[in-house]
Each structure stands twice: as structure tokens, then as C-alpha cells.
py3Dmol code that shows the C-alpha trace and the ligand (Angstrom):
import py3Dmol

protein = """\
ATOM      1  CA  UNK A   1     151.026 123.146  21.959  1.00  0.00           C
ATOM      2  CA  UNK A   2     150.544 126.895  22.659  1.00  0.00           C
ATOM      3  CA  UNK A   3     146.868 128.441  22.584  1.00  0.00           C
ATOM      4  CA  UNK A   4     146.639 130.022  18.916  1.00  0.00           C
ATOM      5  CA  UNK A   5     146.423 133.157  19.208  1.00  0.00           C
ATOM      6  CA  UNK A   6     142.698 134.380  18.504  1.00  0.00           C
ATOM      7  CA  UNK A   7     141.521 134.779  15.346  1.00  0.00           C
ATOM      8  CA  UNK A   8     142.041 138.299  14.163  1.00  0.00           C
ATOM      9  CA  UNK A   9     138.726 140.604  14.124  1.00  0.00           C
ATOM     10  CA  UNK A  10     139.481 142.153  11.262  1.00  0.00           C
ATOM     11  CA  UNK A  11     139.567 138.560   9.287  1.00  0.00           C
ATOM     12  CA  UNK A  12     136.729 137.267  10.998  1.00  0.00           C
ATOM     13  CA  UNK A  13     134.258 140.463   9.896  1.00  0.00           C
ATOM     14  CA  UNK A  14     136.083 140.029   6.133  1.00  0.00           C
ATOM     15  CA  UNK A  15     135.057 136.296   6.237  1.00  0.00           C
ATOM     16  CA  UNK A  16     131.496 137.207   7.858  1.00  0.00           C
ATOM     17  CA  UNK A  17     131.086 139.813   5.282  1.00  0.00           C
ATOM     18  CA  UNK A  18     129.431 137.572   2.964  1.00  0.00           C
ATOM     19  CA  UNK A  19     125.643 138.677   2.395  1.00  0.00           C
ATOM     20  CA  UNK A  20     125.211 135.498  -0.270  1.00  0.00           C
ATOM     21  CA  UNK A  21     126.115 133.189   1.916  1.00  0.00           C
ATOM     22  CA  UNK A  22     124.448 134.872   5.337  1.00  0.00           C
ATOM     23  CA  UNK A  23     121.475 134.968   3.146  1.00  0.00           C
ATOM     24  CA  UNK A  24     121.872 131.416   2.156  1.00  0.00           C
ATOM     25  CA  UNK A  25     121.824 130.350   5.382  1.00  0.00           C
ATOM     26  CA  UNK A  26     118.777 133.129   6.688  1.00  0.00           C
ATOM     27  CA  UNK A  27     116.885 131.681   4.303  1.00  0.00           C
ATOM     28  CA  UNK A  28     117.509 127.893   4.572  1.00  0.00           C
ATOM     29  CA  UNK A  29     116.429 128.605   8.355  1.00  0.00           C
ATOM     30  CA  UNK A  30     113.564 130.205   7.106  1.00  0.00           C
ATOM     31  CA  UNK A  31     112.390 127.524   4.639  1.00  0.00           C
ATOM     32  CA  UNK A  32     112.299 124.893   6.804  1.00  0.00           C
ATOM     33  CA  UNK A  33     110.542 127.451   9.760  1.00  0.00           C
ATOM     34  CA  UNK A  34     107.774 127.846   7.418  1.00  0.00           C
ATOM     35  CA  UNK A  35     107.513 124.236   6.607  1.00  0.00           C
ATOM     36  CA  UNK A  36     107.192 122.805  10.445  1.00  0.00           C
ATOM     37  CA  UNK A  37     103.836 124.926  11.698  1.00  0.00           C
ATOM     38  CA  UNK A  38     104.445 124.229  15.608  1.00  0.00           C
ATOM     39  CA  UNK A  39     106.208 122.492  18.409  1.00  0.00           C
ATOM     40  CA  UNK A  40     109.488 122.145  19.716  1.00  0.00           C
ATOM     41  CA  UNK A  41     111.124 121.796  15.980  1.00  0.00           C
ATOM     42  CA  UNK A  42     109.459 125.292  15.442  1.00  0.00           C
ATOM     43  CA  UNK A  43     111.034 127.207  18.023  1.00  0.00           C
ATOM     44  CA  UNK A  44     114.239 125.962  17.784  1.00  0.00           C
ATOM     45  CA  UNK A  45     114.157 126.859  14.126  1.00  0.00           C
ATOM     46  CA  UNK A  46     113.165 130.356  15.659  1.00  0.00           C
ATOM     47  CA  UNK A  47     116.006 130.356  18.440  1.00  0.00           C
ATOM     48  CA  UNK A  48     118.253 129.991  15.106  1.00  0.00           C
ATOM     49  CA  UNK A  49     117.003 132.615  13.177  1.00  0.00           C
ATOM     50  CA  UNK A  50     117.393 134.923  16.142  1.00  0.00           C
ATOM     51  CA  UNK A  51     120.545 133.525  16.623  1.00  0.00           C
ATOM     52  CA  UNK A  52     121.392 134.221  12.869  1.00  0.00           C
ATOM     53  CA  UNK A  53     120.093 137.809  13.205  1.00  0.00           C
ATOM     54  CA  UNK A  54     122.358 138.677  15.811  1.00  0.00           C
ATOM     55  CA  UNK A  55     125.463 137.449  16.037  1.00  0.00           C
ATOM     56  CA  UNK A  56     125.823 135.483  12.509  1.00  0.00           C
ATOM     57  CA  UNK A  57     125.880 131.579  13.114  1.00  0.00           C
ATOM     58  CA  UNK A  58     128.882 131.389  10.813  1.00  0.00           C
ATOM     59  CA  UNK A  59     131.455 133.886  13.383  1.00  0.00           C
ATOM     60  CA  UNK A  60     130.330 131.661  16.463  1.00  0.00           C
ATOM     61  CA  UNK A  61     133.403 130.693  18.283  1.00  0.00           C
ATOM     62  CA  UNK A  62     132.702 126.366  19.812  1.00  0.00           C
ATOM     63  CA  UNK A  63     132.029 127.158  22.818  1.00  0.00           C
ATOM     64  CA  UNK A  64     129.500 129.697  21.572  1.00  0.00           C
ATOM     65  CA  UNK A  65     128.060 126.971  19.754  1.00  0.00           C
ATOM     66  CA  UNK A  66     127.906 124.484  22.244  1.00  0.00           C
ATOM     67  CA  UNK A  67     126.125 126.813  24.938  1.00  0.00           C
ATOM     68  CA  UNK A  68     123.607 127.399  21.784  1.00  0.00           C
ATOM     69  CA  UNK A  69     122.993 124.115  22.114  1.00  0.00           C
ATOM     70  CA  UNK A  70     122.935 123.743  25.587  1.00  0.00           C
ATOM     71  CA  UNK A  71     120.093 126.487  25.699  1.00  0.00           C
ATOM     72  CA  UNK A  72     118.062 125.080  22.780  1.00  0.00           C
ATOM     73  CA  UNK A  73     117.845 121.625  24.754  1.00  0.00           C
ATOM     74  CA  UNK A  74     116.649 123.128  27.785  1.00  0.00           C
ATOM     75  CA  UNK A  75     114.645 125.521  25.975  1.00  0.00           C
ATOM     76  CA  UNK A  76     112.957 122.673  24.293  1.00  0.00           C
ATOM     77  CA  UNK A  77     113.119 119.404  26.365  1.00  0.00           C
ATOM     78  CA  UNK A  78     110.458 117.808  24.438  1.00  0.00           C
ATOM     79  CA  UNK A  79     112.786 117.526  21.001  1.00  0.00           C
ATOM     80  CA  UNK A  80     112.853 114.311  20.024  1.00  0.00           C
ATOM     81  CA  UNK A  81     116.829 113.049  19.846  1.00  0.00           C
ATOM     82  CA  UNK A  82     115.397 111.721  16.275  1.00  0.00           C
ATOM     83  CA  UNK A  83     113.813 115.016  14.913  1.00  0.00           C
ATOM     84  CA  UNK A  84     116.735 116.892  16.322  1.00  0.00           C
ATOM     85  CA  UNK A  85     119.076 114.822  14.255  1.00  0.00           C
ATOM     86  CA  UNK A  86     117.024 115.071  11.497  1.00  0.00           C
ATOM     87  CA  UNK A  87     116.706 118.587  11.715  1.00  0.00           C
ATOM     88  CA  UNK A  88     120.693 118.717  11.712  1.00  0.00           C
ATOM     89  CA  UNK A  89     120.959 116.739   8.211  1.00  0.00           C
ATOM     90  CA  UNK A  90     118.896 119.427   6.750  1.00  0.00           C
ATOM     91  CA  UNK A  91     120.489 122.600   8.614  1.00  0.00           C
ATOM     92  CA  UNK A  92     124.525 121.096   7.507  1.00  0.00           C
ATOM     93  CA  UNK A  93     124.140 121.443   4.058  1.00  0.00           C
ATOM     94  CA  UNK A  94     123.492 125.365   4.452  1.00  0.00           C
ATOM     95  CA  UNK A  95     127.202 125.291   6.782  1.00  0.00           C
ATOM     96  CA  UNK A  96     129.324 123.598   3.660  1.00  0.00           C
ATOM     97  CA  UNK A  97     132.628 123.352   4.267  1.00  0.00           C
ATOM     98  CA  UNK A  98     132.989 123.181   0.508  1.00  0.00           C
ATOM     99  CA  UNK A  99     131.899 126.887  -0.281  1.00  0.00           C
ATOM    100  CA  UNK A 100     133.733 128.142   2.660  1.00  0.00           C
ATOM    101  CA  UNK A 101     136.860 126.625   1.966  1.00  0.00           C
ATOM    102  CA  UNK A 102     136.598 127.946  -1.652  1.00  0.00           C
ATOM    103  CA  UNK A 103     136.187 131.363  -0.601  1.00  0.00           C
ATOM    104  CA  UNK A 104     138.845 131.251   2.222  1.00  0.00           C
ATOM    105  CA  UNK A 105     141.156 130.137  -0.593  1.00  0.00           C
ATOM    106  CA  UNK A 106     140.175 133.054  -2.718  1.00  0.00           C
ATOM    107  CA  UNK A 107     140.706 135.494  -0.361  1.00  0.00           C
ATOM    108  CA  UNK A 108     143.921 134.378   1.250  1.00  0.00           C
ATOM    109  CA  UNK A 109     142.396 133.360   4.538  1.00  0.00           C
ATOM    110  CA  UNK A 110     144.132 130.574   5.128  1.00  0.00           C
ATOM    111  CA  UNK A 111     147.775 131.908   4.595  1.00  0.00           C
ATOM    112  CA  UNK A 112     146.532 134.388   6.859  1.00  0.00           C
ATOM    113  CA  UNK A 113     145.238 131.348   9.737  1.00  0.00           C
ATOM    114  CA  UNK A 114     148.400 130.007   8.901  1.00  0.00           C
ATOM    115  CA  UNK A 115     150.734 133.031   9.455  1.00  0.00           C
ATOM    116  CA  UNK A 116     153.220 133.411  12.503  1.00  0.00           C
ATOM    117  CA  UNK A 117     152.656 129.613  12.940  1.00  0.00           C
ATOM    118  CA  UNK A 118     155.263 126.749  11.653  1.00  0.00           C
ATOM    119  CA  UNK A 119     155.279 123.737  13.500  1.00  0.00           C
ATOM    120  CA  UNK A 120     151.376 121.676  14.401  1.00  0.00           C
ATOM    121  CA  UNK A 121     150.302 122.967  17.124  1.00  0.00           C
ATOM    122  CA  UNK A 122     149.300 119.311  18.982  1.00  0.00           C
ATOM    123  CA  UNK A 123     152.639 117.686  18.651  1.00  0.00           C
ATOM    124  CA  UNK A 124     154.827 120.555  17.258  1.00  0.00           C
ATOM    125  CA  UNK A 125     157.239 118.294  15.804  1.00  0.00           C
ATOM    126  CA  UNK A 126     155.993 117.993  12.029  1.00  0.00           C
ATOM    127  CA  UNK A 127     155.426 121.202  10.205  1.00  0.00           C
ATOM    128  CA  UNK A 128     152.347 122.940   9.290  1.00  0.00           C
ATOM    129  CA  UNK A 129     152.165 125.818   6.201  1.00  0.00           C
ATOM    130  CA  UNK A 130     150.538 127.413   3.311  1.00  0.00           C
ATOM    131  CA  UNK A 131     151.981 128.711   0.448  1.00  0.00           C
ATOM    132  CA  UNK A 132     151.371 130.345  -3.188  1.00  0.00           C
ATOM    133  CA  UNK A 133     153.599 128.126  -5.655  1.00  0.00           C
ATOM    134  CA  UNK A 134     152.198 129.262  -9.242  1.00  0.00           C
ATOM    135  CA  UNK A 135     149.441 130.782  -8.270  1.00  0.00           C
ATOM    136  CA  UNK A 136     148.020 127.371  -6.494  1.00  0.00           C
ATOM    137  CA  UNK A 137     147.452 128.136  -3.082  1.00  0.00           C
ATOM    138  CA  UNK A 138     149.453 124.883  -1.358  1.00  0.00           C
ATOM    139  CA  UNK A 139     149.057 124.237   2.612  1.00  0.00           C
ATOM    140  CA  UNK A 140     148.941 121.245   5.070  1.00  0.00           C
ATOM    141  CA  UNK A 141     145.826 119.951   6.783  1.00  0.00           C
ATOM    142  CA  UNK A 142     143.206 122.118   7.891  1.00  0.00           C
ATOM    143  CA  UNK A 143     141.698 120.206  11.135  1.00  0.00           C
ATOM    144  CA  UNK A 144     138.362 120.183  12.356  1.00  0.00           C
ATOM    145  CA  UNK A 145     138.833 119.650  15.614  1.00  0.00           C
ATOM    146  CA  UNK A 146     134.692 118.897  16.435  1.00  0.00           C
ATOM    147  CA  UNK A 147     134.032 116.515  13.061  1.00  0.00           C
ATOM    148  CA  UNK A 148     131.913 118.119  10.468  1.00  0.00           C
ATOM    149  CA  UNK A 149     129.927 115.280  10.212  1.00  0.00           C
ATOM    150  CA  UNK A 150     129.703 114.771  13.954  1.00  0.00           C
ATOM    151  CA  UNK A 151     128.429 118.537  14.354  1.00  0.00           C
ATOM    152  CA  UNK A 152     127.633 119.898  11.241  1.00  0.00           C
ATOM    153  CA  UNK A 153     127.029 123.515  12.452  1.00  0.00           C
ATOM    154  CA  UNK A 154     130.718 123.602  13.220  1.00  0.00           C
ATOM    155  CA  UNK A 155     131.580 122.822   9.485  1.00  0.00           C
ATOM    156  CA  UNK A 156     132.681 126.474   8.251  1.00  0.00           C
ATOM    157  CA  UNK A 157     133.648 127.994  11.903  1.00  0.00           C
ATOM    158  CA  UNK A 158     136.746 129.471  12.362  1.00  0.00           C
ATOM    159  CA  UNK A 159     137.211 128.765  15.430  1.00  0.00           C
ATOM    160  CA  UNK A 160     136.897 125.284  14.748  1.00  0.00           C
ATOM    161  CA  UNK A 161     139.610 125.035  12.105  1.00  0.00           C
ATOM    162  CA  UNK A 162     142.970 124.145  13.080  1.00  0.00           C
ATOM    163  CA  UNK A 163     146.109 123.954  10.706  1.00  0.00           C
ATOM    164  CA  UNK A 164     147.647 120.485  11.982  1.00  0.00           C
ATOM    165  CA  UNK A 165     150.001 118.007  10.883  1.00  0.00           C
ATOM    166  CA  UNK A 166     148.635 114.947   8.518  1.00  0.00           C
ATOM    167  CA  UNK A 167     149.719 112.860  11.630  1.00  0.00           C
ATOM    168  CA  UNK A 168     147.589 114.551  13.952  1.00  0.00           C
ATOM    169  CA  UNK A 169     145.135 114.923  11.769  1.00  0.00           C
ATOM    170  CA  UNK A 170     144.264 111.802  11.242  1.00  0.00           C
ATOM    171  CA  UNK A 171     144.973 110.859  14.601  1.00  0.00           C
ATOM    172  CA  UNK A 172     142.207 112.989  15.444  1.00  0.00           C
ATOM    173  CA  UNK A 173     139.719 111.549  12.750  1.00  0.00           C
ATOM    174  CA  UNK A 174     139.951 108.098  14.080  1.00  0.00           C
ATOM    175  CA  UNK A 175     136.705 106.963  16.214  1.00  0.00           C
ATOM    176  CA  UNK A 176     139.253 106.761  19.421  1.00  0.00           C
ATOM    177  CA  UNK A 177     137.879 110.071  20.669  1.00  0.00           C
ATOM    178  CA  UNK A 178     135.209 109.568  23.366  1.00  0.00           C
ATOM    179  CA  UNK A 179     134.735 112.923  24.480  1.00  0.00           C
ATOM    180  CA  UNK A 180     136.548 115.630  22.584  1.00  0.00           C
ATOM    181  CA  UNK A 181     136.169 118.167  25.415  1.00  0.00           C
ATOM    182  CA  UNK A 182     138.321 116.414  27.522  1.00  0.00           C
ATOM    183  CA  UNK A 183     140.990 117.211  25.332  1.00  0.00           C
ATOM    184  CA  UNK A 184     142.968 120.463  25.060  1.00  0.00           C
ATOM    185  CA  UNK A 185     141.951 122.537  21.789  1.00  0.00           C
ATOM    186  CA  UNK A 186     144.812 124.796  20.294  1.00  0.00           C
ATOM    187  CA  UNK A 187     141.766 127.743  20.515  1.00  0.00           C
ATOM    188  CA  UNK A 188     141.119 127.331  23.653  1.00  0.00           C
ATOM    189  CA  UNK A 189     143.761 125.795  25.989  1.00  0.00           C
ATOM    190  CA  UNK A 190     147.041 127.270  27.046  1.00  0.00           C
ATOM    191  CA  UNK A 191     149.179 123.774  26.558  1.00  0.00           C
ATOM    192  CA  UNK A 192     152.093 125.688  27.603  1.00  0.00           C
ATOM    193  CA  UNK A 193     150.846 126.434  31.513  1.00  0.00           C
ATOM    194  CA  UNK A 194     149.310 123.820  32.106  1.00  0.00           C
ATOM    195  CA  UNK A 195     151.716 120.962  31.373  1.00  0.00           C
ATOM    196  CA  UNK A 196     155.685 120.118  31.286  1.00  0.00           C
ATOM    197  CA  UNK A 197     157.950 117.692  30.245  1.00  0.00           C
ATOM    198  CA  UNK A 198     160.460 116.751  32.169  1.00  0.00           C
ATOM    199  CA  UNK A 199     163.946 114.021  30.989  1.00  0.00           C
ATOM    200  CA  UNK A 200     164.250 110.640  33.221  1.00  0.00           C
ATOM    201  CA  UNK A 201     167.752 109.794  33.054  1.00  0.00           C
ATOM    202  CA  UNK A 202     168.274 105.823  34.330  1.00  0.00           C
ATOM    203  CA  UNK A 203     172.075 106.867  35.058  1.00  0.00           C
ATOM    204  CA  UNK A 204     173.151 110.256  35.115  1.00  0.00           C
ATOM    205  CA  UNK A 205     176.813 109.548  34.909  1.00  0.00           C
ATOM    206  CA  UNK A 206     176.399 107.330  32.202  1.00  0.00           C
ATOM    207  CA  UNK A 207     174.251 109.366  30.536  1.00  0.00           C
ATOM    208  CA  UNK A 208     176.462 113.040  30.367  1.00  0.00           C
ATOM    209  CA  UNK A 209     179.571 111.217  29.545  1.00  0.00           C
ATOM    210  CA  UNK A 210     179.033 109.435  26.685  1.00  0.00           C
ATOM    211  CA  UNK A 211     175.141 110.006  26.285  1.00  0.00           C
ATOM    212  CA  UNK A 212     173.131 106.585  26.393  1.00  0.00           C
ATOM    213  CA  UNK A 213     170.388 107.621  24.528  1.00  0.00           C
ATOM    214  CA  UNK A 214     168.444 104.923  25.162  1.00  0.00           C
ATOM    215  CA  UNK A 215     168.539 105.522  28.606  1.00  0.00           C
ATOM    216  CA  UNK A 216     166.285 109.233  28.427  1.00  0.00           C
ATOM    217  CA  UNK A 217     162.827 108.736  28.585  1.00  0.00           C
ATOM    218  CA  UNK A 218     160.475 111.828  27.922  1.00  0.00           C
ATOM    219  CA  UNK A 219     157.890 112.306  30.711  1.00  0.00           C
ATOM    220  CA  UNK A 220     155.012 114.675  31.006  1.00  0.00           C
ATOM    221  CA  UNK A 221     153.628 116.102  34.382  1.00  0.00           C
ATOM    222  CA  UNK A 222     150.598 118.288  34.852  1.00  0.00           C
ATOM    223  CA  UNK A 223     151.491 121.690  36.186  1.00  0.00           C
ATOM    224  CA  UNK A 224     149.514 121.509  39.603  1.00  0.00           C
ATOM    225  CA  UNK A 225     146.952 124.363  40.510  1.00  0.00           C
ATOM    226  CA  UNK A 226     145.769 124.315  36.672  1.00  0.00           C
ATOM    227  CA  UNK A 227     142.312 123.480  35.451  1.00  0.00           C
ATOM    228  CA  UNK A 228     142.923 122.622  32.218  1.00  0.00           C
ATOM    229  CA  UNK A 229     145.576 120.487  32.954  1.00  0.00           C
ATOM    230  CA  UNK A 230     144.163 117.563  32.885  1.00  0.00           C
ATOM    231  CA  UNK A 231     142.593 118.148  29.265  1.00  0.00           C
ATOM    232  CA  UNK A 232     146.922 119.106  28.266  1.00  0.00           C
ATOM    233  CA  UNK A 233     147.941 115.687  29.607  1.00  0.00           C
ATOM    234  CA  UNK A 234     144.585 114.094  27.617  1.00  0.00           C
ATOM    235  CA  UNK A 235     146.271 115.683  24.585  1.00  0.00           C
ATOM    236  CA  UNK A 236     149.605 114.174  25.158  1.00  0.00           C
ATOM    237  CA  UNK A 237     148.389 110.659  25.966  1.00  0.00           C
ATOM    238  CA  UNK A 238     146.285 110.823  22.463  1.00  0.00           C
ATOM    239  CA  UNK A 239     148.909 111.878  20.611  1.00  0.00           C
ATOM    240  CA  UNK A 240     151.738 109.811  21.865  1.00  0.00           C
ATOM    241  CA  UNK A 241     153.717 112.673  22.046  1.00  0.00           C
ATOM    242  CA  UNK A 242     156.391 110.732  24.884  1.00  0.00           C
ATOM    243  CA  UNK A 243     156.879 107.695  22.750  1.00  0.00           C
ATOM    244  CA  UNK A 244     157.196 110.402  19.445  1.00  0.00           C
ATOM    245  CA  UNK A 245     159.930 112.561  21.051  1.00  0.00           C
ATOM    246  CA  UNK A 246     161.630 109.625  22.619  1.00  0.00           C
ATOM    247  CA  UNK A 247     161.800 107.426  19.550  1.00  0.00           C
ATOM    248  CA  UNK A 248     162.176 110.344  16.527  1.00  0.00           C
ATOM    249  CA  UNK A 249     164.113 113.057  18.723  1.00  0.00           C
ATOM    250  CA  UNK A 250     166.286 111.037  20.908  1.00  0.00           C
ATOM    251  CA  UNK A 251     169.092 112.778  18.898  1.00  0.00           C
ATOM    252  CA  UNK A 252     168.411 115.805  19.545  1.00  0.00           C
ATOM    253  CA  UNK A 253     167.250 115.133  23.359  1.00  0.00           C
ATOM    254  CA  UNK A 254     170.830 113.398  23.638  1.00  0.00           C
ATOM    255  CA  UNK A 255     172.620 116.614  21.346  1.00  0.00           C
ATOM    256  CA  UNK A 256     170.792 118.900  24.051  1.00  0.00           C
ATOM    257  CA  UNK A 257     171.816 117.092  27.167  1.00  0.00           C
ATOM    258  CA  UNK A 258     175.248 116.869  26.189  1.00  0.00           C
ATOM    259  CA  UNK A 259     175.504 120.453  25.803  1.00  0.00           C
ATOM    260  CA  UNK A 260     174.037 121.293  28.944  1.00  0.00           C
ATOM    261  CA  UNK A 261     176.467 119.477  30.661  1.00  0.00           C
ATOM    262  CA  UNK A 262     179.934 121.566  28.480  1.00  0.00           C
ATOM    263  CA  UNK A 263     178.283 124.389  28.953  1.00  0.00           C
ATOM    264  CA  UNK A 264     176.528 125.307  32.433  1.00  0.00           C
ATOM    265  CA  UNK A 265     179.482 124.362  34.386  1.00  0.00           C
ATOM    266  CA  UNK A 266     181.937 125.697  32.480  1.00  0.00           C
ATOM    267  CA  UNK A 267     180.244 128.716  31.060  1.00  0.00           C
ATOM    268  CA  UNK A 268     182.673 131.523  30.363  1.00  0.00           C
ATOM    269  CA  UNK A 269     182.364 134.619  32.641  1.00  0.00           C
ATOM    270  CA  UNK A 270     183.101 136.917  29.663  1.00  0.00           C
ATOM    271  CA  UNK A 271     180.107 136.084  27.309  1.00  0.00           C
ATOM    272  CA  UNK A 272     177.752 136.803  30.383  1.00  0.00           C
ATOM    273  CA  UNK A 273     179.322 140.402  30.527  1.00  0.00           C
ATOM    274  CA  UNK A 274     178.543 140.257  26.516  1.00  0.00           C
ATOM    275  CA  UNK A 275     174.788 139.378  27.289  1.00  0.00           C
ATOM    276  CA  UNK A 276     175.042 136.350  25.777  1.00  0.00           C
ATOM    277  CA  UNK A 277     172.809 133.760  27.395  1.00  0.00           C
ATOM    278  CA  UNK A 278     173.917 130.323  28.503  1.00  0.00           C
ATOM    279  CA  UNK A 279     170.417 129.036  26.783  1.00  0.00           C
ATOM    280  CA  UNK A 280     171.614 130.257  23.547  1.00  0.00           C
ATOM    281  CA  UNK A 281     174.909 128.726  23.660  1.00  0.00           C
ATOM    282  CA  UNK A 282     173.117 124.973  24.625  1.00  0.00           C
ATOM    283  CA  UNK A 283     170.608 125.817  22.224  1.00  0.00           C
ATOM    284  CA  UNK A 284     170.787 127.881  19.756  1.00  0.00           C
ATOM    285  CA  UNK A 285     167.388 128.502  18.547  1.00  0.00           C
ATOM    286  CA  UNK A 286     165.151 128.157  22.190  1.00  0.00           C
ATOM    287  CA  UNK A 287     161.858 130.307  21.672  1.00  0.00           C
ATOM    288  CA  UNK A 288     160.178 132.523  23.773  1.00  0.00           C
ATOM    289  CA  UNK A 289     157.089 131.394  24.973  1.00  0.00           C
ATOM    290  CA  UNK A 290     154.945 133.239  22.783  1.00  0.00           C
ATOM    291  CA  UNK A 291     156.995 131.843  19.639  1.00  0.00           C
ATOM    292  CA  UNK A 292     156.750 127.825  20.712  1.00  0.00           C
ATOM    293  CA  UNK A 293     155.005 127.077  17.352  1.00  0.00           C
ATOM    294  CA  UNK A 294     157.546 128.926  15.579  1.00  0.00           C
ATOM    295  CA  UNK A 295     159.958 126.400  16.565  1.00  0.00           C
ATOM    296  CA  UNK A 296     160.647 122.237  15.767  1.00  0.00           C
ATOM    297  CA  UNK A 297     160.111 120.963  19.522  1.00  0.00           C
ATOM    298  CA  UNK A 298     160.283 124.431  21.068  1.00  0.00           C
ATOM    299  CA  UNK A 299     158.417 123.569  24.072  1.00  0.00           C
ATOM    300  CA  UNK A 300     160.265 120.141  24.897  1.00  0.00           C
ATOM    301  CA  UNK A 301     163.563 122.304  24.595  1.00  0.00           C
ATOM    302  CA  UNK A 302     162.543 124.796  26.826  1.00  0.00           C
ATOM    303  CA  UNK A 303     160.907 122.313  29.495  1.00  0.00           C
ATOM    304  CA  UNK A 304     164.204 120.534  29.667  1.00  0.00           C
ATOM    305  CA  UNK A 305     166.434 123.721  30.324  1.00  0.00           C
ATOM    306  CA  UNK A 306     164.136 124.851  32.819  1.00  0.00           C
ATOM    307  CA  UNK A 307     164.729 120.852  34.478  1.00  0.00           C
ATOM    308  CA  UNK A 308     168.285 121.818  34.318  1.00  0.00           C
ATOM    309  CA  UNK A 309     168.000 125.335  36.195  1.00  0.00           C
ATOM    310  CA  UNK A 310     168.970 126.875  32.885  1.00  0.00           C
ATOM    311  CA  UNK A 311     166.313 128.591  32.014  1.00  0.00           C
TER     312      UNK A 311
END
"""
ligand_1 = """\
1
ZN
Zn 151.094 117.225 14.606
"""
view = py3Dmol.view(width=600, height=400)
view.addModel(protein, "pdb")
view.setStyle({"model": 0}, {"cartoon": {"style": "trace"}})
view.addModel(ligand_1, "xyz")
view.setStyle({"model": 1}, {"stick": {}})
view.zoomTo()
view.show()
């Protein structure tokens, strides 16, 4: 829903600060160098190393990863798509997700990825957490958003690693997904700015006085003037998130209209000289912006007190 914030530096050295398994993966690179004598295969292998050397393959954000790989193939045009794959199934196993995982979990990583964050960030209806019961370390889905299989080198990236929702999650492992870029990622994309949902009410009178339900339908517009916005309404069609709010939150869409209707007309003068805001009273628990995730349906709450010139 709302970009995640970025990964904190200090966490990302900690998890970088690894010499076994930098050294793993230096020398995997290396083996295989020494094993293919020339061509294209060769200086790829090279490009890694360098790559390896300098900025750790392992701390690469995706898009750093994909404009490696945009450079390699115009580096080295004459790669076969073959050899490159096969070159893949022998780099992936030095990226396992299995070791990395196991040392995330001993070093508290992922309640840290997890922190400050409660509800999924693509629908942020279900919630997402991580926990120590009995000394077990206990969380929710960990997401890759790019498939480990699909792109191997993006196995153990942070960046790449999204806490989501079992929903989403396996949403997003189904073989719909034509193009993954076209859709917003919680790392990269403001959701937030670049997309709102607005209420269609069939009747309005019918509607306040004795809410019909079944007559609000959740809508989602792209905010005009945004580039991404058209990867934030990608999202929402792949999720389903209309048909989700509108069939397992029509409560609380109805619970919220009503009380915009008792309270913005007849909203007492005296608790606006006490500061308290008319939001609050409809609402009790609206978020900030910044805290969206921190809240069940924070940003559908907000979107439809801003439709209603309350917010
Ligand atoms: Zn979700």
C-alpha cells in the first residue's frame, strides 16, 4: 500500500557483514571463471566478480540488479539465451535462500523487516507479523516479489523480500504475472500518491438513512500527473482489492458512511475549540499517511474522508 520504508543501513551492512558467505559466493564466481577459458560466458563471469568486489552482489537493491543485467547483455550480445540460463542454474545455488533465511532468523532480521509494519502492504487488510513465542521465531509470509526460481540472483536480496499476507502471497506465486514490472512493488512505489479510492453510492438518500450496503461499490482512480500510477492501479486489479473491500468490509464501509453523515453536519462547535478533529470522531483510529500499514484498511478510510471533504 505505502512504499516500505527503505531498508535500514545499519541492517543491511550487519546482514552484508558475512565474510563466509561473501566468500562463498567470491569463490563460486571464481570456480566457474576458471573453468570457462574465453568468450562471452568469461566476461560476464568477470563483470560479476567485479561486481562482487565492489558493491557485494548480496546488498544489491532490484533495480540494481536488473540494470546489472541490462549492462551484461549489452556488454555481451553474443551470450547464448541457453548458456546464459545455464550459467544462472549454477550461479543460484551460491544465492540460497535457505542459508540466508537461517541467518536472518538468527540474528533477528526479520522482526526487524517486520517492525513498524502491521497490516500487508499490497492489500492491507490481512495482517502481517513476526514474533518470539518460546524462543521460536513465528512470522507470516516473507514474499519474493521477483520469484527465486524465476531470477535466482534475487533469492537472498533484501530488497526483494516483502512481508505479505498468505493471500497475497500466493496470489503473487501464481503464473498470472506477465510482467512483474508493471506492477507496483512495496520497495519501490509510493501506492499512496499515486492512486485513490473513491465510494459509488447508487442512491445517496437511501444509502445515509438506513445504509444499503449493497448499494456502495469501492472504486479506484489513478491520481493523474503520476508515473507510477498506472503500475498502483496494476496492483489493485491483481489483487482484487475492489471486490475484497466491497465483499469483506462492506461493514465497516457502511459503519464509516453512516458516521460521516451524524457527524460532519452536526459536529459540535465546542470539541473544535478542544482540538478534537471531526476525523477522529467518524473514525477513531484514521492514520497518518506515513502510518497506513499500521492500520486495518488505513488507506481506504482515509481516501473516503477525503471524498467526503473531511479530511
Ligand atoms: Zn495481503
Amino acid at each position: 500500500m505505502k512504499q516500505l520504508s527503505q531498508l535500514p543501513d545499519t541492517l543491511v551492512r550487519k546482514f552484508c557483514d558475512r565474510p563466509r558467505t561473501y566468500k562463498r559466493i567470491k569463490n563460486g564466481l571464481l570456480k566457474l571463471y576458471v573453468a570457462t577459458k574465453k568468450g562471452a560466458k568469461h566476461k560476464l563471469l568477470q563483470t560479476l566478480i567485479e561486481y562482487h568486489d565492489a558493491y557485494d552482489l548480496r546488498a544489491l537493491s532490484v533495480k540494481n540488479i536488473f540494470e546489472l543485467v541490462a549492462k551484461v547483455k549489452l556488454l555481451y550480445p553474443n551470450l547464448e539465451v541457453h548458456t546464459y540460463r545455464c550459467l544462472c542454474s549454477r550461479l543460484a545455488p551460491l544465492f540460497s535462500y535457505k542459508c540466508a533465511v537461517e541467518w536472518l532468523k538468527q540474528n533477528n532480521f526479520i522482526l526487524s523487516l517486520y517492525s513498524g509494519m502491521r497490516y500487508c502492504p499490497y492489500c492491507n487488510a490481512d495482517p502481517v507479523y513476526a514474533t518470539r513465542i518460546k524462543g521460536q521465531s513465528v512470522r507470516s509470509d516473507l514474499d519474493h516479489f521477483f520469484p527465486k526460481d524465476k531470477f535466482p540472483f534475487l533469492a537472498t536480496t533484501l530488497h526483494n523480500l516483502v512481508p505479505a499476507c498468505s493471500r497475497c502471497n500466493r496470489l503473487l506465486k501464481s503464473d498470472q504475472i506477465d510482467d512483474l514490472l508493471n506492477i507496483a512493488m512495496p520497495y519501490r512505489d509510493d501506492f499512496d500518491d499515486n492512486l485513490h479510492f473513491d465510494i459509488l453510492i447508487e442512491n445517496i438518500g437511501d444509502c445515509f438513512s438506513r445504509v444499503r450496503i449493497d448499494k456502495c461499490h469501492v472504486i479506484s482512480f489513478p491520481n493523474k500527473n503520476k508515473s507510477e500510477a498506472g503500475r498502483a492501479m496494476a496492483l489493485t486489479c491483481f489483487f482484487g482489492l475492489e471486490e475484497m473491500y466491497d465483499k469483506i468490509f462492506f461493514e465497516d464501509i457502511g459503519e464509516l458512511l453512516r458516521r460521516i453523515q451524524i457527524y460532519s453536519s452536526n459536529y459540535p462547535e465546542f470539541l473544535k475549540l478542544k482540538g478534537i478533529n471531526v476525523s477522529q470522531m467518524i473514525w477513531h483510529d484514521i492514520p497518518d499517511r506515513e502510518d497506513i500499514d499500521k492500520y486495518q484498511l488505513g488507506k481506504l478510510k482515509r481516501d473516503i474522508l477525503h471524498q467526503f471533504g473531511i479530511m
